[in-house]
C-alpha positions as CSV (number, residue, x, y, z in Angstrom):
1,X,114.0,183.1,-197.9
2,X,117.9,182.0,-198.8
3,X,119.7,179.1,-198.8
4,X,121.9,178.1,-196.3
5,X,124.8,175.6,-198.4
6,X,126.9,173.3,-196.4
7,X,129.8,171.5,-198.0
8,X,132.2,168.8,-197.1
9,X,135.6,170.1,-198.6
10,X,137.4,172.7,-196.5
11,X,140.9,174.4,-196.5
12,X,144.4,173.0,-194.8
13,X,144.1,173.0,-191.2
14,X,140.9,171.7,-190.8
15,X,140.7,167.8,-189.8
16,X,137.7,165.8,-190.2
17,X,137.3,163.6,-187.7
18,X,136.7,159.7,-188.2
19,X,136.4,156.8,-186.4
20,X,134.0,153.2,-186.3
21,X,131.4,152.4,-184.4
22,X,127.5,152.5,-184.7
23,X,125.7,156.0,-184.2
24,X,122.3,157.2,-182.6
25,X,119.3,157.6,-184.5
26,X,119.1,153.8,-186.0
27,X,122.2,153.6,-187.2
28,X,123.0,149.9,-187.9
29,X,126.2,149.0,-190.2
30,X,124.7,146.0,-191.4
31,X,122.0,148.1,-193.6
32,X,125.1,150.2,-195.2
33,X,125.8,147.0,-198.2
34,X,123.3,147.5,-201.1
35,X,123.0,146.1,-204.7
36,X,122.0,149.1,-206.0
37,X,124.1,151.1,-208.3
38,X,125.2,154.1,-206.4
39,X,127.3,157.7,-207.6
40,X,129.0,160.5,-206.3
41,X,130.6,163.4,-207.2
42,X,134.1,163.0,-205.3
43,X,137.9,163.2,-204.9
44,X,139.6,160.3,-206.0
45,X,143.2,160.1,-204.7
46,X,145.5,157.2,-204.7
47,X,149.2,156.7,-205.4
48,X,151.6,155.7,-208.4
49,X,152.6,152.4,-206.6
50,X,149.4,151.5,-208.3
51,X,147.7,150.3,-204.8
52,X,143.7,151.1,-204.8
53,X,142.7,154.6,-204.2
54,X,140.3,155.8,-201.8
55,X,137.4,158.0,-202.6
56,X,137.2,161.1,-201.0
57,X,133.6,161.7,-199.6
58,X,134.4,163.8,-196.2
59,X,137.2,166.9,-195.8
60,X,139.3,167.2,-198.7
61,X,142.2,169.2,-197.1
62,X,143.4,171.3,-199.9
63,X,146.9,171.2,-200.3
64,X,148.7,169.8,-202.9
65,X,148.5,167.1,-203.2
66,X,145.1,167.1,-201.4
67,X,145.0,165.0,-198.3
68,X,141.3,163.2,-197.4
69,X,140.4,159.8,-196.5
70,X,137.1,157.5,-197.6
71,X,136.4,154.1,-198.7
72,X,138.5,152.3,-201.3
73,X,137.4,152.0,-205.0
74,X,137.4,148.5,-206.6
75,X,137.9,148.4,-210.3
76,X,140.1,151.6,-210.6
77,X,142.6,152.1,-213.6
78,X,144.4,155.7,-213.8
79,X,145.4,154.5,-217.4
80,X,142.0,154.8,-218.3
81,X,141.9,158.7,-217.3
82,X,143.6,162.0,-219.2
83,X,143.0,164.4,-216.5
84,X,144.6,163.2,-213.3
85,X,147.0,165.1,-211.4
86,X,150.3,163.6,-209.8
87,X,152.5,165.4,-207.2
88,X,154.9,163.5,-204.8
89,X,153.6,159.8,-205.7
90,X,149.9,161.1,-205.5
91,X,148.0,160.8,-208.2
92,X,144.1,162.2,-207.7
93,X,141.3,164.3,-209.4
94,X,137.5,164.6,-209.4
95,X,135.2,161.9,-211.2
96,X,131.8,161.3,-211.0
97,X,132.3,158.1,-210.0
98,X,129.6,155.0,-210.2
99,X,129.4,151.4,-208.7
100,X,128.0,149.6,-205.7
101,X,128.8,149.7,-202.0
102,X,129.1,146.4,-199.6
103,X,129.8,148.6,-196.5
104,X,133.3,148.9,-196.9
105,X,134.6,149.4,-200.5
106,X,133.1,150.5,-203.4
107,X,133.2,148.8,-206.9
108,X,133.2,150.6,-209.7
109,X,130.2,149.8,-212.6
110,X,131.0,151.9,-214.7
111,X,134.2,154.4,-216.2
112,X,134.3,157.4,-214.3
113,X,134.0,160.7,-215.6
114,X,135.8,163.8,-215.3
115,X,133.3,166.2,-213.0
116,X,133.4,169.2,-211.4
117,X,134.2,169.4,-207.7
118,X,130.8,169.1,-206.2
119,X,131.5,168.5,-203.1
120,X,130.0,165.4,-201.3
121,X,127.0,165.7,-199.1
122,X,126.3,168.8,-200.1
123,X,122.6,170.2,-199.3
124,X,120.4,173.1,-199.2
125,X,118.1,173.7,-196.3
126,X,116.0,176.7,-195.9
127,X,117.4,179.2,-193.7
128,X,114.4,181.4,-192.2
129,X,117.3,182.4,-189.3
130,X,115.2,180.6,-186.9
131,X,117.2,179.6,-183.8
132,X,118.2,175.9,-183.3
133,X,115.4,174.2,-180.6
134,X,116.6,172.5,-177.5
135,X,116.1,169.3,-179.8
136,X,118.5,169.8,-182.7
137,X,121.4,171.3,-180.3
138,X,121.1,167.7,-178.6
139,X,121.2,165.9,-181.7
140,X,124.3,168.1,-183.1
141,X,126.1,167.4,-179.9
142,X,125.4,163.6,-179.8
143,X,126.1,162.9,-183.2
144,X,129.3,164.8,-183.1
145,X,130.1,162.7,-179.9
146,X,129.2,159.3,-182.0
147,X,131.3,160.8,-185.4
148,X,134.5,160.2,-183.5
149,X,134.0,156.3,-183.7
150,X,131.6,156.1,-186.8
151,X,133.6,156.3,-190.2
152,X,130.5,156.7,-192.0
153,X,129.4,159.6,-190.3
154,X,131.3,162.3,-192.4
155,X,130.7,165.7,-190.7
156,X,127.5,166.9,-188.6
157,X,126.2,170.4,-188.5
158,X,123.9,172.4,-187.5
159,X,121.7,174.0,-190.6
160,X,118.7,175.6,-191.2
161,X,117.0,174.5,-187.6
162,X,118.2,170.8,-188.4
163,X,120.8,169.0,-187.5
164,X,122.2,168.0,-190.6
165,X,124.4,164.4,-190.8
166,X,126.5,164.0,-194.0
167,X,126.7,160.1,-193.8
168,X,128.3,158.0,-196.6
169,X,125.4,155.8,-197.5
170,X,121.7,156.1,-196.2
171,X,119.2,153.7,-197.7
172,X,116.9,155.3,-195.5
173,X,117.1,153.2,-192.5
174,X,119.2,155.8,-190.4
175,X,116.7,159.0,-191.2
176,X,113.9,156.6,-189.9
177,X,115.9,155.9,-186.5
178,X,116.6,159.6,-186.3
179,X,113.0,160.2,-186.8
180,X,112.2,158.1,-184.0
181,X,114.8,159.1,-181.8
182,X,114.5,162.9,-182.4
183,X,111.0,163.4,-184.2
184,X,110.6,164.5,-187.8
185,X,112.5,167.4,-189.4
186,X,114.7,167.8,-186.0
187,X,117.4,165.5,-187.8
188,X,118.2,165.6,-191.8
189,X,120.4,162.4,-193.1
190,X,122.2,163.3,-196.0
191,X,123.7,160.3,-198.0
192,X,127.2,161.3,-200.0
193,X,126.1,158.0,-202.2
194,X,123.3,158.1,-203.8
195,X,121.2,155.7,-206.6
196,X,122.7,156.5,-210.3
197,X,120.4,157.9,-212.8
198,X,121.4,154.1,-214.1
199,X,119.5,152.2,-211.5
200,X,116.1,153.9,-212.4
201,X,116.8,157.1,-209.7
């Protein structure tokens, strides 16, 4: 049985699309804020005016420099870093970056760390090259319609014989709506941030 990997960083061209509203399956913004210490793996790009960067956890369009949107980080110092890039008054690269999340920004805990591009919401489902049920097609095509005016919903596809939702923060309350709205394993939430190995993981 293979793997079937879907990733969140594509070439120039393609355009992720954004928005912000609520979306189906139990979505409700005011569970997105959490005390918990949260990391990702993620493009960080800002510029050399020295405003706050944003971290990248949806397309990356890969030109240089990169051009993506996402939340903004809190607590961020370039000075701090060796391995940044500048080009044009950018200034990015990738960190594994840790902090917490209120629903809007997210503040940094701890120094980031140079990482490899992993791209955010990445996730392996098990192909077995079954064809998508009546279901998941529905769910594909209504999250899809919701993604255009939901920033956290970061891309939607179909995987696997789920519809799988990258999402930037899921503390588990969207999965349980989609659960209830589509039954179990038709919908897979998959949460860009996730709990640090710091927060007892």
């Amino acid at each position: 049985m293979k793997k079937l990997l879907v990733v969140g960083a594509v070439s120039l061209g393609v355009l992720a699309v954004t928005g912000c509203a609520s979306s189906p399956g139990g979505h409700d913004p005011t569970h997105d804020e959490t005390t918990q210490e949260l990391t990702a793996s993620a493009t960080v790009l800002g510029h050399e005016d020295g405003t706050s960067p944003v971290m990248c956890l949806g397309l990356v369009l890969e030109s240089f420099p990169p051009l993506c949107s996402g939340p903004t980080v809190l607590g961020w110092d370039w000075s701090n870093l060796l391995d940044e890039h500048r080009a044009s008054g950018s200034i990015w690269g990738t960190y594994e970056v840790t902090g917490t999340w209120d629903g809007t920004a997210f503040t940094l805990t701890a120094l980031p760390r140079p990482a490899e591009l992993v791209s955010p919401g990445v996730a392996d489902i098990e192909d077995d090259g079954a064809a998508a049920t009546p279901a998941v097609t529905a769910a594909v095509e209504h999250y899809r319609r919701e993604s255009q005016a939901d920033t956290d919903i970061l891309g939607v596809e179909e995987a696997g014989g789920s519809a799988l939702v990258t999402v930037v923060f899921d503390d588990g309350v969207m999965q349980e709506g989609a659960d209830a709205l589509y039954g179990e394993g038709v919908v897979v939430i998959d949460s860009a941030l996730e709990p640090s190995a710091r927060s007892g993981r």
